[in-house]
N, C-alpha and C positions, 0 to 999 in steps of 0.2 A: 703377773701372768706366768703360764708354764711356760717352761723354754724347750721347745723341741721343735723337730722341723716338719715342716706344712707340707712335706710329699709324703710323709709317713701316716697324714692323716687318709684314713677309709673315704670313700667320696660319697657314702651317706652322711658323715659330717660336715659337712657343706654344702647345704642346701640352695638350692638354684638360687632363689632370688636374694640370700642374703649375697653371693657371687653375681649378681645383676646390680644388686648397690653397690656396690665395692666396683665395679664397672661403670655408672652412671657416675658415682663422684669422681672418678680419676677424670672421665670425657668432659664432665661439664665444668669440674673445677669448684665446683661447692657443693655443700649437701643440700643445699636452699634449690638449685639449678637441678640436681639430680630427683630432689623428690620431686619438682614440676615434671620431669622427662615423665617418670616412672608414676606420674598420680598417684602419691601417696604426699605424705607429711614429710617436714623434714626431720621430726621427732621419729617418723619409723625409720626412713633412713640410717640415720644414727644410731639406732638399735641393732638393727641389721647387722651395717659394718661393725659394731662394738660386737656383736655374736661371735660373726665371723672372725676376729681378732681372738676373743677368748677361748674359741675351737681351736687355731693354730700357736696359739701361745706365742703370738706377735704380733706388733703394731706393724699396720697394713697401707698405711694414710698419713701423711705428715698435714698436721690441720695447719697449713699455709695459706695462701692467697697466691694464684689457687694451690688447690689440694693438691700434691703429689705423689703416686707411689712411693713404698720404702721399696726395698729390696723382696723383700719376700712379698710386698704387695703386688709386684710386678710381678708374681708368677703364678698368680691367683688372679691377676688380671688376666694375662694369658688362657689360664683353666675355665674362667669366665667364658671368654668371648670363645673358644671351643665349645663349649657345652649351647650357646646360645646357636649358633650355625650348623652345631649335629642338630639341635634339638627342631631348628626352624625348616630344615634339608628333611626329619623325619615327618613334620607335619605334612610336609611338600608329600612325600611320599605314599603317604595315605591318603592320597589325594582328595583334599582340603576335610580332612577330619579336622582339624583346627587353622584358624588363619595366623600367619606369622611372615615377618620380613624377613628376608637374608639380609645381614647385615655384613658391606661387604671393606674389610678397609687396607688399601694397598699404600705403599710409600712409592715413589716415581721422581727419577730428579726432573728437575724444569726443563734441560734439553730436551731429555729425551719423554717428557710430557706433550713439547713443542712440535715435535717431528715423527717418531715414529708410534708412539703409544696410543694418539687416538684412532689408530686402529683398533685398539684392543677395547677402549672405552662404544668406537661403534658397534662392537660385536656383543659388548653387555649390553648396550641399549636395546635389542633382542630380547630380553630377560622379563618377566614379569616378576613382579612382588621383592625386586631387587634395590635395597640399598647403598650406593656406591660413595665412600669414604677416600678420597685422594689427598693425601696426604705429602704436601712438596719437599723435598728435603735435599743437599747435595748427595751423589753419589757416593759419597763418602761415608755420608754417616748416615744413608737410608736404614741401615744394619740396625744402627739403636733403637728405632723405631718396631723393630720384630724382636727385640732382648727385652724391649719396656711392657710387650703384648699390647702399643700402640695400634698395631695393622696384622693384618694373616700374612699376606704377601709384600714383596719389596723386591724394585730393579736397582740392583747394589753393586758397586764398584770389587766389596769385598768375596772373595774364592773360597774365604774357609765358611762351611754351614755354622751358623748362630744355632745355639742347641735349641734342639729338638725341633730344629728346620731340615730340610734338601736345599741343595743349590745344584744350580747346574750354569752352563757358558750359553750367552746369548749370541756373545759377537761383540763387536768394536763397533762406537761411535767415534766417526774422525773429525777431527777440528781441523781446518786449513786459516792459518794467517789470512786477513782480508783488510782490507782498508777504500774507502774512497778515494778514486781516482784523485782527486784535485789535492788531498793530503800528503799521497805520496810525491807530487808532483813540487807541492812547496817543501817536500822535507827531501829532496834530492839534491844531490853535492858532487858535480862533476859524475855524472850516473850511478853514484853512489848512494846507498841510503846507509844514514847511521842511526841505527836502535835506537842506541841513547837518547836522540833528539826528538823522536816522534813518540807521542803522546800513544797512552795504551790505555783501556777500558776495559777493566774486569767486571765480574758480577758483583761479590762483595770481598771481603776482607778476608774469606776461606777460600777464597776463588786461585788456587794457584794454576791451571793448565798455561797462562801464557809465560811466567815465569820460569814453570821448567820445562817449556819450550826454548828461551833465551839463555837457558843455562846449558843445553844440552847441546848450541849450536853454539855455544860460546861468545854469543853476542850480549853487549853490556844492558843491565837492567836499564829500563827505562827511568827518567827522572819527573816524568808527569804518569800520574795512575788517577784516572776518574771511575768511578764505582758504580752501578749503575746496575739494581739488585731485581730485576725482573727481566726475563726472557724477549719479551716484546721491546721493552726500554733499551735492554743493551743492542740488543737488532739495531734501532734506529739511531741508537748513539754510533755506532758504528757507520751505519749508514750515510749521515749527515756530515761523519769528517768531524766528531768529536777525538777519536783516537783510532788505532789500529785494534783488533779483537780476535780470538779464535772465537770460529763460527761453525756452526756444526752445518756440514756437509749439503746435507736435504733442504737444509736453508739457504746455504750459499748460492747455490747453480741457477735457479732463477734472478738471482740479484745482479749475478757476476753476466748471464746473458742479457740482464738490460741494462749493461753497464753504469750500474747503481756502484756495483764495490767489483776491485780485484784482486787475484790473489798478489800477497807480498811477494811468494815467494816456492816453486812447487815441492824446497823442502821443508820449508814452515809447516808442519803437521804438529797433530797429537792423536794417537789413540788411545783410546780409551774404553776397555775390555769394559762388561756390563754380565752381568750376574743373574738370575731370576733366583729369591730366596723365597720357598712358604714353608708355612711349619706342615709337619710330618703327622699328618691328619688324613683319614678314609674318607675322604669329602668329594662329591660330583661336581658340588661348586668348585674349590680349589682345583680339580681337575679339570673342569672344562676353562677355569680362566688360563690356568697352564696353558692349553691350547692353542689359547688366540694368543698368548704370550709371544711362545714358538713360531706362531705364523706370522706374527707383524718382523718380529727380529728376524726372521729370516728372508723377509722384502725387503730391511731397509738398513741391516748392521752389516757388517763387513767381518766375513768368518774368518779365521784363523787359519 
């Protein structure tokens, strides 16, 4: 194949739908699954992407189980799923000269999916002819998710724009230490509590917020850590006097008034600054999810 680069191709050279396969195999993960999406063959598919490969003079597809983006397929995924959401917003515009779905896919960590985000999710439910893609990820590394051209948008930890994104500051989601009454009460030692002693419950194995919480107040890591990888699950681990947990905030205050959990401790915190990233697109969609973005973080984050 040639070697050159796939932004210096003209954008008659990539033709929509062969950038519509190249988008259906990265989602579905085979070209078998993408030609079912897309009603055609998986022999057209293959053609397709193979076009599209010899247009930009690189392999776009690593044929895995599943399939994966290369590098330079990841930004033709990207060019994809743009031309698919202008192309679906102009139909809209002409009001129904052609029928087409917004296809819409955002990344969201679990907290903040848990607490403040379905508000934004109530305000698409509004939407006609709208497809909604949520896509869970840690705050942390929501960001990959908008560099792979996974999702348009993403509520990201990260402050620097991912190219050819905006970002902007939503606000802090705070975690307060919490534990069940009857845990702290067996793990206390002359009205003392020792860290150490009492069991803690993380999300998973990326889950650092209650670690550098304990590092920052100088108290010893804990020598029990139970993991407990969904939103809902850690809630009730927590709840039940599996371990102690930071618990985000909008969750806490109903538990802690019915004396379900309290708090450890009122400087036991964490905050945790929150991002809104979408890429840098003339989009109505994108701007109106913007919106509700802005209005839910600003009922339920804690500004700066």
């Amino acid at each position: 194949m040639r070697d050159h680069d796939p932004s210096t191709v003209a954008p008659d050279a990539l033709p929509a739908h062969q950038l519509a396969a190249l988008v259906a195999v990265v989602d579905t993960g085979t070209f078998e699954a993408a030609a079912r999406a897309l009603h055609v063959t998986p022999s057209a598919v293959s053609q397709r992407v193979r076009a599209l490969e010899s247009a930009v003079g690189r392999v776009l597809v690593r044929r895995s189980t599943p399939c994966a983006p290369t590098g330079a397929g990841e930004v033709l995924v990207r060019l994809g799923r743009a031309h698919a959401l202008l192309q679906a917003e102009a139909y809209a515009a002409l009001d129904g000269a052609a029928s087409g779905v917004l296809e819409l896919g955002v990344a969201v960590n679990a907290d903040s999916l848990a607490t403040w985000f379905p508000l934004v999710v109530a305000g698409l439910a509004e939407w006609e002819g709208l497809a909604l893609t949520v896509r869970v990820q840690d705050q942390e590394r929501t960001a990959d998710l908008l560099r792979s051209g996974a999702v348009l948008a993403a509520v990201t930890a990260e402050p620097a724009a991912v190219q050819g994104c905006s970002v902007e500051p939503l606000g802090s989601l705070r975690y307060r230490a919490a534990a069940a009454p009857h845990l702290l009460e067996r793990h206390r030692h002359g009205g003392r509590l020792r860290w150490a002693d009492l069991p803690l419950v993380a999300f998973d194995e990326t889950d650092d917020l209650q670690h550098r919480m304990l590092a920052a107040r100088g108290h010893a890591e804990a020598r029990v850590v139970h993991r407990v990888p969904t939103t809902e699950g850690f809630l009730a681990a927590v709840t039940a006097g599996l371990g102690w947990g930071l618990v985000p905030e909008p969750q806490l205050a109903p538990l802690v008034a019915a004396g379900r959990l309290v708090e450890v401790g009122p400087r036991e915190r964490v905050d945790v600054a929150l991002h809104w990233q979408r890429w840098r697109l003339t989009s109505p969609v994108l701007d109106r999810l913007t919106g509700l973005v802005r209005e839910a973080a600003r009922a339920h984050l804690r500004r700066r």
